[in-house]
C-alpha positions in Angstrom: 0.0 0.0 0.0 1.3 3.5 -1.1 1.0 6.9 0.9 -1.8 8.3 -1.0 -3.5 4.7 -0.3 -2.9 4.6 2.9 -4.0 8.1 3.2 -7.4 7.4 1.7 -8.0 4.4 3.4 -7.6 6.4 7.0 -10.1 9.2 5.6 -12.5 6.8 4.8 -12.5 5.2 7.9 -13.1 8.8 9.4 -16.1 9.1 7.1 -17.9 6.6 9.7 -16.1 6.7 13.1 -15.7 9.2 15.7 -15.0 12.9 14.7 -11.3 13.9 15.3 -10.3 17.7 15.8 -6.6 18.2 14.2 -6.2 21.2 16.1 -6.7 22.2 19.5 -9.1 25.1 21.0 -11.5 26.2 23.2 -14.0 23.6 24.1 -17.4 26.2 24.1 -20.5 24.6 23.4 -22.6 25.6 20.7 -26.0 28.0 21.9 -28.2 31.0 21.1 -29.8 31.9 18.1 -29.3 33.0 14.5 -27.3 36.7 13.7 -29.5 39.1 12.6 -29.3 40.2 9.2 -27.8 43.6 8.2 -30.4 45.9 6.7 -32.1 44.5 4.7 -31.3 44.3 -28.3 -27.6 42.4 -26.9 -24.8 42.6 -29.0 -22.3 40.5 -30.5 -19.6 39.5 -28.0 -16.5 42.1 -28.7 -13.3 41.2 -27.0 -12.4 43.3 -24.5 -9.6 45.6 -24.8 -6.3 43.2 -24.3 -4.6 43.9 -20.9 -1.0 45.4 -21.5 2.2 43.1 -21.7 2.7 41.9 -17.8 4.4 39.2 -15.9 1.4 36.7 -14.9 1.4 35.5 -11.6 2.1 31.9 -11.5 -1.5 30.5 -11.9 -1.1 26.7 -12.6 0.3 26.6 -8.9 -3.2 27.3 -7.5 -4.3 28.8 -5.3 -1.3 27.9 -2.3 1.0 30.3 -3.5 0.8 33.9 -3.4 2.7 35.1 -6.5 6.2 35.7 -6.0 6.2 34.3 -1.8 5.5 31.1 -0.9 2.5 31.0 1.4 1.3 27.9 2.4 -2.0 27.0 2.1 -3.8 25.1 5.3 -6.4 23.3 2.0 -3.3 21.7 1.0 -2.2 20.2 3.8 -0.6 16.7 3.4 -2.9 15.0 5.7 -6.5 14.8 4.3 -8.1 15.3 7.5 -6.7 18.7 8.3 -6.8 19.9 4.8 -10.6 19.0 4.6 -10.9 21.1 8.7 -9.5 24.2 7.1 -11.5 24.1 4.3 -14.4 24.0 6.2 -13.0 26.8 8.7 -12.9 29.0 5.6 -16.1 28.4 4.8 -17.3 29.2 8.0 -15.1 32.2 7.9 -16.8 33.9 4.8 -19.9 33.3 5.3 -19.2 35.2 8.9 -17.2 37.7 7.0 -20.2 38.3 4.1 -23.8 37.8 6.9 -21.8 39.8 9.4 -20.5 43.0 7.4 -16.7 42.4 8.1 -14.7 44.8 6.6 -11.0 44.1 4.9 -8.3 44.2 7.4 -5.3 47.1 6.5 -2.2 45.0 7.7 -3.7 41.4 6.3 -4.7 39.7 9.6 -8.3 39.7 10.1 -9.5 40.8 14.2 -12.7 39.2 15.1 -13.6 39.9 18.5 -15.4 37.6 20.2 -17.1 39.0 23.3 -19.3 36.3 24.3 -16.1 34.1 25.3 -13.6 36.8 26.0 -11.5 36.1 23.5 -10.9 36.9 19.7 -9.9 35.2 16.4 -6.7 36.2 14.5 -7.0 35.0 10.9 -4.3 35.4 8.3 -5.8 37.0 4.9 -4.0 35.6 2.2 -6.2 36.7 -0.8 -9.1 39.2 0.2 -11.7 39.5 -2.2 -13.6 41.9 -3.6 -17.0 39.6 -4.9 -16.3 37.1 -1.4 -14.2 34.0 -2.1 -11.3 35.4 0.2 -8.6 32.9 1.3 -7.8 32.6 4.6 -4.5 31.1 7.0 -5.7 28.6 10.0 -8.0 30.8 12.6 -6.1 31.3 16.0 -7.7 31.8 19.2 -6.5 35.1 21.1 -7.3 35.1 24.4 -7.2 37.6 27.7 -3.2 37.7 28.2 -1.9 35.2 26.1 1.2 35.4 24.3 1.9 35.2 20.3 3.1 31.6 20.9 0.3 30.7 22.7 -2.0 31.4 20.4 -3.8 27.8 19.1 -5.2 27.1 15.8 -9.0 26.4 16.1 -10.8 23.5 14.2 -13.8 24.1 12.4 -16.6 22.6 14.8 -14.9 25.1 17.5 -14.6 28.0 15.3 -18.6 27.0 15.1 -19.3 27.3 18.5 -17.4 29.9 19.0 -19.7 31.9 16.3 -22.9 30.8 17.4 -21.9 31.6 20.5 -21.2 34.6 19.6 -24.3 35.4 17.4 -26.6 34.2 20.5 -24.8 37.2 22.5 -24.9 39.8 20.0 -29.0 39.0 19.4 -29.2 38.0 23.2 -32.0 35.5 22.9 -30.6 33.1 25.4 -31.2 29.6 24.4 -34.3 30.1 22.0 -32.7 28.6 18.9 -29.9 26.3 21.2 -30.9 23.5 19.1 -30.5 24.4 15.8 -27.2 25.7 16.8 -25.9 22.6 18.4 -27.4 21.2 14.9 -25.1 23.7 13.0 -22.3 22.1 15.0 -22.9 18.3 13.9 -23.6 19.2 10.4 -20.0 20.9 10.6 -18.3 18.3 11.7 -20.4 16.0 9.2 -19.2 17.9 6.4 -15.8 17.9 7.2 -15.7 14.5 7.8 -16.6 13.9 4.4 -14.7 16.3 2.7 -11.7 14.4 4.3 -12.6 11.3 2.9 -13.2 12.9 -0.8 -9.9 14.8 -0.5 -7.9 11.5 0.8 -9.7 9.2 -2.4 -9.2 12.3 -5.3 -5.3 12.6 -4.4 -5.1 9.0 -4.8 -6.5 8.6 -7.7 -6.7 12.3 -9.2 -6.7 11.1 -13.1 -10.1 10.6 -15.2 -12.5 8.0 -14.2 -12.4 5.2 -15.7 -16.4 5.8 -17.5 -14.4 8.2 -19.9 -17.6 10.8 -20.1 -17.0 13.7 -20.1 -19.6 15.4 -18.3 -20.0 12.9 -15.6 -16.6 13.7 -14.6 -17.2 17.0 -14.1 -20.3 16.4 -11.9 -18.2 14.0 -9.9 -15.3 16.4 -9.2 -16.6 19.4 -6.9 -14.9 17.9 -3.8 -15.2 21.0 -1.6 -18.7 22.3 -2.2 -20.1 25.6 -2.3 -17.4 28.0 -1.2 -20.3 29.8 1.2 -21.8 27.4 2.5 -21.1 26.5 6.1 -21.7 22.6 5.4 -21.2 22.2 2.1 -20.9 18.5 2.2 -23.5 17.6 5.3 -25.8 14.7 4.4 -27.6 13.4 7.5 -27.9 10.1 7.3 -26.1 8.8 4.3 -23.5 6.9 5.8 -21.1 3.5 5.6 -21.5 1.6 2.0 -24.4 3.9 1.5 -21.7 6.7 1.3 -19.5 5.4 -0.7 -21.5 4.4 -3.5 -24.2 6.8 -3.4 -21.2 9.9 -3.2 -20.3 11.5 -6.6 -16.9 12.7 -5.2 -16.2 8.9 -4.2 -17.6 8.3 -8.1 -20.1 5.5 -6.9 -22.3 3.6 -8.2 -25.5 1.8 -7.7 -28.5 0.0 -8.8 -31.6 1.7 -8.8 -34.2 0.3 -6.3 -37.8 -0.6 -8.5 -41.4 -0.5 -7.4 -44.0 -1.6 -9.7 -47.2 1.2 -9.1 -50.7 0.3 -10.4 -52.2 2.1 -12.4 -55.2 2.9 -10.3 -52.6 5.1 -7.8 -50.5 5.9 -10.9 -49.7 10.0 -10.9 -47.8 11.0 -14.6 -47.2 13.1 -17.3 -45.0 13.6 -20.3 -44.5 15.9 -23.2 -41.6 13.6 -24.4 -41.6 12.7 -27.9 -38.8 10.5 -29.9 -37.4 11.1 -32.8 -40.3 11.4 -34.9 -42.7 13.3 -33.0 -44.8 10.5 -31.3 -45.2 11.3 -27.5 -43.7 9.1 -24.9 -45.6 7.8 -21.8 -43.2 8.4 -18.7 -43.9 4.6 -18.1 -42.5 3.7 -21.5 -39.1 5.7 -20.9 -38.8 3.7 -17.0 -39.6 0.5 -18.6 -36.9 1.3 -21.6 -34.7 1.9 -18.6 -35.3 -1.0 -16.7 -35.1 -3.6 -19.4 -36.9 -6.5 -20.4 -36.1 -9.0 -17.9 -37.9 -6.5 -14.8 -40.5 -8.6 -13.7 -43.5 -6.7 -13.7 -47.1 -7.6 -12.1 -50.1 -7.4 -14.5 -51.7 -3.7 -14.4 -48.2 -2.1 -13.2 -45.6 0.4 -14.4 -42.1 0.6 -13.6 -41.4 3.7 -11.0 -37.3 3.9 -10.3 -36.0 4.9 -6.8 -32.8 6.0 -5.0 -31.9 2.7 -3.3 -31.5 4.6 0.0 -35.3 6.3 -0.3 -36.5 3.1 -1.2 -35.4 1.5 2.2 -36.9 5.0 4.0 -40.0 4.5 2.1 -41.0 1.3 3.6 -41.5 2.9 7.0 -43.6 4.9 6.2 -47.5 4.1 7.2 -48.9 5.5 3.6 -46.0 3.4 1.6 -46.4 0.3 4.0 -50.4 0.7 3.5 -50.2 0.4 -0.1 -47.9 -2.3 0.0 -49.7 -4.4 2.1 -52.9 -3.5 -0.3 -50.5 -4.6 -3.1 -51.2 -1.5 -4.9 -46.9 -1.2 -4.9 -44.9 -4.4 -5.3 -41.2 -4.0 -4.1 -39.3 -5.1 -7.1 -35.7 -4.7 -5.4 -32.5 -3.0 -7.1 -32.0 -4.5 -10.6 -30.5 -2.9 -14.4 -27.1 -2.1 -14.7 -25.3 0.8 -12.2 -26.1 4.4 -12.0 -23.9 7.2 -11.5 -24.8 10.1 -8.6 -24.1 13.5 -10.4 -23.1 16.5 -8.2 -26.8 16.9 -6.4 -26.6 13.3 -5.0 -30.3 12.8 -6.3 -30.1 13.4 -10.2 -28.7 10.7 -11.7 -26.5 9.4 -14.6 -25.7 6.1 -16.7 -23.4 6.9 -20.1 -25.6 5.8 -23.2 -29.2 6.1 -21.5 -31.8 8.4 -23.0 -32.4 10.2 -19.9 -31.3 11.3 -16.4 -33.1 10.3 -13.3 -34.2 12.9 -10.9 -35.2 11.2 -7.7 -36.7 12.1 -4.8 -33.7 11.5 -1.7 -35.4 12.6 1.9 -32.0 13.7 3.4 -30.9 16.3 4.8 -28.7 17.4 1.9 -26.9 21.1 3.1 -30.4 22.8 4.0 -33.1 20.9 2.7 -34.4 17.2 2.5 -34.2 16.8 -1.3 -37.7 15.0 -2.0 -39.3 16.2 -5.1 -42.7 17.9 -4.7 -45.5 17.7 -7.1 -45.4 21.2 -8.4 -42.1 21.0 -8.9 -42.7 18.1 -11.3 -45.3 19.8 -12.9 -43.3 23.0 -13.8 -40.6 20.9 -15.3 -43.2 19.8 -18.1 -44.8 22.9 -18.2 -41.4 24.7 -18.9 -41.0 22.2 -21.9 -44.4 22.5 -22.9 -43.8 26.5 -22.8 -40.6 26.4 -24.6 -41.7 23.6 -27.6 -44.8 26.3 -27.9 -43.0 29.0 -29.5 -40.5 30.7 -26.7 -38.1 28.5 -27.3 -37.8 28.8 -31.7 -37.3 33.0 -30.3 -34.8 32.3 -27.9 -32.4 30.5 -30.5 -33.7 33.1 -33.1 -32.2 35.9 -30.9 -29.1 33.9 -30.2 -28.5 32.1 -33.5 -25.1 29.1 -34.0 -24.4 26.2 -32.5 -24.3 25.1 -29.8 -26.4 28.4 -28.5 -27.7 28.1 -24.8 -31.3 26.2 -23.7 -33.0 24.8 -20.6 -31.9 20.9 -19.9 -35.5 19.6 -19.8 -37.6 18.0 -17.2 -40.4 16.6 -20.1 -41.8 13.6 -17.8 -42.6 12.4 -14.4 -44.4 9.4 -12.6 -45.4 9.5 -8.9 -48.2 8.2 -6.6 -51.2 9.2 -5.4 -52.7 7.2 -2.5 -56.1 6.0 -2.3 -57.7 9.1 -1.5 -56.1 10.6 -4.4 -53.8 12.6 -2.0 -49.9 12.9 -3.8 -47.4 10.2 -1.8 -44.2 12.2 -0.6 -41.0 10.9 -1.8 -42.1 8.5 -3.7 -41.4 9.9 -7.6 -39.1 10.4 -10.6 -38.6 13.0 -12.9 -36.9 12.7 -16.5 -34.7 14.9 -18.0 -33.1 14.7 -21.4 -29.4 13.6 -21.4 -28.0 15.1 -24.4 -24.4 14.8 -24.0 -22.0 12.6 -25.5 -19.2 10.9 -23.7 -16.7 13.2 -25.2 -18.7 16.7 -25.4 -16.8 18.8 -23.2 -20.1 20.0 -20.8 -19.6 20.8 -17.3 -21.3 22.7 -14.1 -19.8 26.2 -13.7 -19.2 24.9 -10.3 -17.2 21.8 -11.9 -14.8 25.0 -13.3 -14.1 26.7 -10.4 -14.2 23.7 -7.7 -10.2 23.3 -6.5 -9.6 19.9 -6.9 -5.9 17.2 -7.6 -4.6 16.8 -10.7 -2.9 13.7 -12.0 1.0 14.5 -12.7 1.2 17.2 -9.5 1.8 16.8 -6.2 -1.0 15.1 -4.4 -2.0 17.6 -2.0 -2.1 20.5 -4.8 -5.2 21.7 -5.4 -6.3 23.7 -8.7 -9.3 24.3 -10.1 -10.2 23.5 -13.7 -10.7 27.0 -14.6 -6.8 27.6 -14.2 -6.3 24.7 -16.0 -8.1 26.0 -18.8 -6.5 29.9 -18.6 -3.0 28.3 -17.9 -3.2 26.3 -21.4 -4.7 29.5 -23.2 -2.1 31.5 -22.4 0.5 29.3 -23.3 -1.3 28.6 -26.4 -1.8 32.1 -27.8 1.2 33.6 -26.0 -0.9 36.1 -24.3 -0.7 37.2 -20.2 -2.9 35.0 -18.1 -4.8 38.1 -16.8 -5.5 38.8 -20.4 -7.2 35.4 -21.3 -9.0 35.5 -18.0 -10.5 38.4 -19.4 -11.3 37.3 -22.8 -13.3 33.7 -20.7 -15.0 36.0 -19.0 -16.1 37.6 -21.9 -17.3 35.0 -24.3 -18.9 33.5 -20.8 -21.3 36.5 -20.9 -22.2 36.4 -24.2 -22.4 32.6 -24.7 -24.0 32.2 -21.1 -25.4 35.0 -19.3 -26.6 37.6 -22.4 -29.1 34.6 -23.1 -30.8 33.9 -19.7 -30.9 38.2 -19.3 -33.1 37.9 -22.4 -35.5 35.2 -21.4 -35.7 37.5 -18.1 -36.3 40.4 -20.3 -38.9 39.3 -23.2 -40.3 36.6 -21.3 -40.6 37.6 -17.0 -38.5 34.5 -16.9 -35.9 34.5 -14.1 -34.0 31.7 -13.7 -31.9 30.2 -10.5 -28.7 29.9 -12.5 -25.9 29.4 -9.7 -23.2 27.5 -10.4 -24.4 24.0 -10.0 -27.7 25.1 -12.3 -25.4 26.3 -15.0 -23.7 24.1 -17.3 -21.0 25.4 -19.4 -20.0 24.1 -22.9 -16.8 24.2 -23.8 -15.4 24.3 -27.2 -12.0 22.4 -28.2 -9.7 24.6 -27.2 -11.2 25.4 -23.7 -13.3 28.2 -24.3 -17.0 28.9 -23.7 -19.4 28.3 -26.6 -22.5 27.7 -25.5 -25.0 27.0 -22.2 -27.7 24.9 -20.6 -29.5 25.4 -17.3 -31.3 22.7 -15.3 -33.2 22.4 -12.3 -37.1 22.4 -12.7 -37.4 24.1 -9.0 -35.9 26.6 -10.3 -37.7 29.1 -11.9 -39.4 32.2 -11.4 -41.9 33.8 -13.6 -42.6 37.5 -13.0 -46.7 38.7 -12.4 -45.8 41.7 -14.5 -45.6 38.8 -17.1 -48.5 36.7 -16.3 -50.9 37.9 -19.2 -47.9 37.1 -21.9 -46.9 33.8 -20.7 -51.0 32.7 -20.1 -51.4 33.1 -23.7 -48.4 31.4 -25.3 -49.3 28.8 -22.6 -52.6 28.8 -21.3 -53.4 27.8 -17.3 -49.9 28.4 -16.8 -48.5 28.3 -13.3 -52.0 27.0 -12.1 -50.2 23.6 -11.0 -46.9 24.8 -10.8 -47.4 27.3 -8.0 -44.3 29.7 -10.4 -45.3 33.5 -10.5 -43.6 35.1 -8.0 -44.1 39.3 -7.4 -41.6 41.0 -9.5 -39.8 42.1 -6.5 -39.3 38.7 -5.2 -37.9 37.9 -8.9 -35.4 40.5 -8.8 -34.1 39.4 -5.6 -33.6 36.2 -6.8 -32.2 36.6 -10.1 -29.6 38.8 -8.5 -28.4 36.7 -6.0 -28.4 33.2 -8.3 -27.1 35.1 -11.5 -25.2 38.3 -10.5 -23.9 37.2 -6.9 -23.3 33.2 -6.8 -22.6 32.8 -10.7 -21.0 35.9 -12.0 -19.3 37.5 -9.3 -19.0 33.9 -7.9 -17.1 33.1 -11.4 -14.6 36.7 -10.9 -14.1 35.3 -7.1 -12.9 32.2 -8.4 -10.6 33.6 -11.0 -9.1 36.2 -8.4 -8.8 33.3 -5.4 -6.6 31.3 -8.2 -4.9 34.0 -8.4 -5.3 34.1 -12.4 -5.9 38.2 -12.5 -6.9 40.9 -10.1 -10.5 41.1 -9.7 -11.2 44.5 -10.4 -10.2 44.0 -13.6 -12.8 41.3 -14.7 -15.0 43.4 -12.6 -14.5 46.1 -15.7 -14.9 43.3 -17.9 -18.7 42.6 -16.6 -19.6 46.5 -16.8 -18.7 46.7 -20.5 -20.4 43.9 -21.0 -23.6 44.8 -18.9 -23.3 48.7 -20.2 -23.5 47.1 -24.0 -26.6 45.1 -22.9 -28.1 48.4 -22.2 -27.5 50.0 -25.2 -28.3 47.3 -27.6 -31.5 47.0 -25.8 -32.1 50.4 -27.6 -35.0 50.9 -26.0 -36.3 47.3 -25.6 -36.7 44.8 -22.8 -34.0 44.9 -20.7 -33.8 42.4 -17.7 -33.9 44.8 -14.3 -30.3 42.9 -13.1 -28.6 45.0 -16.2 -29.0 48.4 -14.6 -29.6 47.1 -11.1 -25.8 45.2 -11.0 -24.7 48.6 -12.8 -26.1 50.6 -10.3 -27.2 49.6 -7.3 -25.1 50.6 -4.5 -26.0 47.1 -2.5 -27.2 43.5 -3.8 -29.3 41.1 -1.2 -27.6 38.0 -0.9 -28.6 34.9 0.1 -26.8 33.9 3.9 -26.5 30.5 4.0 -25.3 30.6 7.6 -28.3 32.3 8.7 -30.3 30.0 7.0 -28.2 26.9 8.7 -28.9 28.9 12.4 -32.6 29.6 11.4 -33.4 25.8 10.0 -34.7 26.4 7.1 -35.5 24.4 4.6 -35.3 25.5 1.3 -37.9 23.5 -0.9 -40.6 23.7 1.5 -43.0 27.2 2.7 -43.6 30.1 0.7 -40.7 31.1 -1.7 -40.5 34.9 -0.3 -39.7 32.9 3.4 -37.4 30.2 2.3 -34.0 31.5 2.9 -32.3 34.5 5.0 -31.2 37.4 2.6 -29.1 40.1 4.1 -27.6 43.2 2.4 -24.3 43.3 1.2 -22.3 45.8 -0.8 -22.4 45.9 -5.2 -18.8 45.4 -5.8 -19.8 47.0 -9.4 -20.9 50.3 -7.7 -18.4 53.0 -8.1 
């Protein structure tokens, strides 16, 4: 057994057993409630001017280096464990540092004081950004009289407590939300655990999996999650062989679990159609799936489920009721294996006609990911809207291959129960599965997620985006900061100038973070061409009802999707401008690649020539409100974590904590 073996094997075996702090501090115990949040016609894409001739900083080294010093980096540490505890510490850290209002430290060590314990945190900046994504050295605890060498570096549960602790005392609410704070807590430790074990298996075997596609590769590489999130990995209850073959990062597999429905209790629909035009029953595409040799009761269909949900589902007094009525048969797992994509629950086998959406009732960062039945319905009902004449003027305002478009959601089967009354958790959506092993698509966050590389030293970590600007430069002979620029550019115009028009002409705001957007990449590593996904994940504006009733009529009367245009705008700036733009410059400034400031001038020529080709037209509202706007409201993940919300369930105005933060684009 080699090092890197040995090294996986160890964070494995941490994935299950006891949690282990790699650094020592203050033993505080987590209490108190949440903080409180802080008051609350496009053009052709031009290429930006090119940056002067310059020295770039050394960007394939990642981000561990700070150009010209040597810095190290506490994500890189040789041991998995402590690599995957300061990520998660820096996580913590800037979500504090955005929810909280922190400012930027002038001498490069960051003071929080921490009143509630008497003691403060010393944090070493090592890349301060202006869109969030700053990179942080190990926290140290500085307490009443101690010495520089005294100082200890905290671990990330600590530096947990120590925050909630400190957010109870600011809000002094005692022990009203104690609970959901001690909750925060696990689910920090959960999610470094896990990381750990991702970290440990990626170094030692950082090379290509051996399914050679493409985009399931991407979807199986973002090892550290959402860069903040405070648990960006949690997933309660998913643990021992369950873990590893049901985690992307650990590229599992598995056999989907099958129940045969009657078609008494049977819930479906479908606006699939093959080749030639005939529609599809949903049934027809799961039993396609399944193959001939699933043995299936007279007066069934074939419903596929996450093996784990299936095992959850039996539990439960509706499910059991309907088996024992044998209205469901339990089938068992059966086909060949199935790969977990990035969100756990979508999944993805190389060659099948479609992906699996499945419902998956864990806790999955904030939310238990079970699908809901409107949800289901406004996946069809976006296709249905889009094959109706809104797609055909989409691609007609952004004409060439391979253009941007909506992965889409076409089918669905569920169950009702007797009483007609929708089953939770027990459905699957379809969505297409267009790409070919080869075709070079992957998640925004699949670009920008740090990650090893096969031929560098194990602990490096670099994300693809790097990769990509690094061989551009070389390649064309231009500065790295100058092809940053010149990505970000054709990004805009291949990606973002198409969902700001389906938000303009059509009140059609879409949740296009990172993970929602998939980027497609042409030969030589440059941005061609888009698709969204996520059928939760739209919002269509009441200013627009009228239009969109009569290109689709009863629209939204299932789908539960117009939102006030206020609530729209908040939205579509935080998913699109904040977590996928801005998130994108962050990511390019944290790899050190170019300074942000000046992609940030990148995105204002590009947004100020949206204006004025509008001339006069539609114009989404995040054009002049990014231009503009002196703050943003921003989702707070942390707040959200303290506040135990779930995210898919209550009203959409109430589902997560926004707080205001300040536009880096405002001058």
């Amino acid at each position: 057994m080699n090092a890197r073996q040995a090294d996986s094997g160890r964070a494995l075996r941490h994935l299950t057993g006891p949690q282990h702090h790699p650094h020592r501090g203050p033993k505080e115990q987590p209490a108190g409630p949440a903080l409180v949040p802080r008051q609350s016609r496009h053009g052709e894409p031009v290429p930006p001017p090119a940056a002067p001739p310059e020295d770039p900083p050394a960007a394939a080294a990642g981000p561990a280096e700070h150009p010209g010093t040597a810095v190290a980096d506490p994500i890189e540490a040789p041991d998995a464990v402590a690599a995957a505890d300061a990520a998660t510490a820096e996580n913590l850290l800037r979500c504090w540092v955005r929810e909280t209002g922190v400012t930027r430290p002038a001498d490069g060590i960051l003071r929080l004081p921490l009143p509630a314990t008497g003691t403060a945190l010393l944090i070493p900046v090592h890349h301060w950004s202006a869109t969030g994504w700053h990179r942080f050295g190990l926290p140290l605890v500085d307490g009443p009289g101690q010495r520089p060498g005294d100082r200890a570096p905290v671990d990330a549960v600590t530096l947990a407590a120590l925050l909630v602790r400190e957010a109870a005392h600011t809000v002094g609410a005692g022990r009203r939300v104690t609970a959901e704070a001690t909750d925060l807590a696990g689910r920090v430790a959960d999610s470094a655990r896990r990381t750990a074990a991702f970290l440990a298996h990626r170094r030692a075997d950082p090379g290509p999996a051996p399914h050679g596609h493409a985009f399931l590769d991407a979807e199986q590489s973002l090892l550290l999650g959402h860069p903040l999130h405070p648990t960006p990995k949690s997933r309660e209850g998913l643990a021992g062989e369950d873990a590893r073959r049901c985690s992307p990062e650990l590229r599992g597999t598995f056999r989907l679990h099958w129940f045969a429905v009657d078609r008494s209790i049977l819930a479906t629909d479908s606006a699939w159609r093959d080749a030639h035009g005939a529609p599809v029953p949903a049934w027809e595409l799961t039993a396609r799936l399944a193959g001939a040799d699933l043995p299936l009761p007279a007066g069934t269909v074939p419903l596929p489920l996450h093996p784990w949900q299936a095992r959850d589902l039996r539990h439960r007094p509706t499910v059991s009721g309907l088996l024992e009525a044998g209205l469901l048969h339990d089938l068992g797992e059966h086909g060949k294996p199935w790969h977990p994509t990035s969100s756990l629950r979508t999944v993805h086998q190389p060659g099948a006609p479609a992906m699996l959406k499945l419902s998956l009732g864990l806790r999955v960062t904030n939310s238990r990911r079970e699908n809901l039945r409107k949800e289901l319905h406004r996946g069809v009902e976006v296709h249905r809207l889009l094959s109706a004449g809104l797609g055909a003027a989409w691609r007609a305002a952004f004409p060439g291959s391979p253009g941007c478009d909506i992965l889409r959601d076409p089918a669905w089967l569920a169950v009702d129960d007797t009483e007609g009354r929708p089953v939770p958790g027990l459905d699957t959506l379809l969505r297409e599965s267009p790409f070919g092993p080869r075709e070079d698509a992957a998640c925004l966050a699949a670009l920008t997620a740090p990650r090893p590389w096969p031929g560098r030293p194990a602990q490096r970590l670099t994300p693809r985006l790097a990769e990509l600007v690094t061989a551009l430069a070389a390649r064309t002979g231009q500065p790295t900061s100058a092809v940053a620029a010149q990505w970000l550019w054709r990004y805009l115009h291949a990606v973002v100038a198409p969902f700001l028009w389906l938000d303009a002409h059509a009140g059609i705001a879409l949740e296009a973070h990172q993970q929602n957007t998939v980027v497609l990449l042409d030969p030589e590593g440059w941005p061609s061409g888009g698709r969204f996904r996520d059928n939760q994940g739209y919002y269509f504006r009441a200013s627009h009802r009228a239009a969109l009733q009569r290109r689709l009529p009863g629209i939204g009367e299932r789908s539960d999707t117009f939102v006030s245009d206020e609530v729209a705008d908040e939205r579509f700036a935080y998913y699109l401008g904040l977590n996928n733009v801005l998130g994108l410059i962050g990511a390019f400034g944290a790899a050190r690649l170019t300074e942000e400031e000046k992609l940030l001038a990148t995105l204002r020529r590009f947004l100020t020539g949206q204006a004025a080709a509008a001339d006069g037209g539609p114009v989404s509202s995040l054009v002049p409100r990014l231009l503009h706007a002196p703050t943003l409201r921003c989702k707070a993940n942390l707040l959200t974590r303290l506040h135990g919300l779930d995210e898919l369930v209550g009203p959409v105005d109430g589902q997560s904590v926004y707080v205001t933060i300040p536009n880096p684009l405002a001058r």
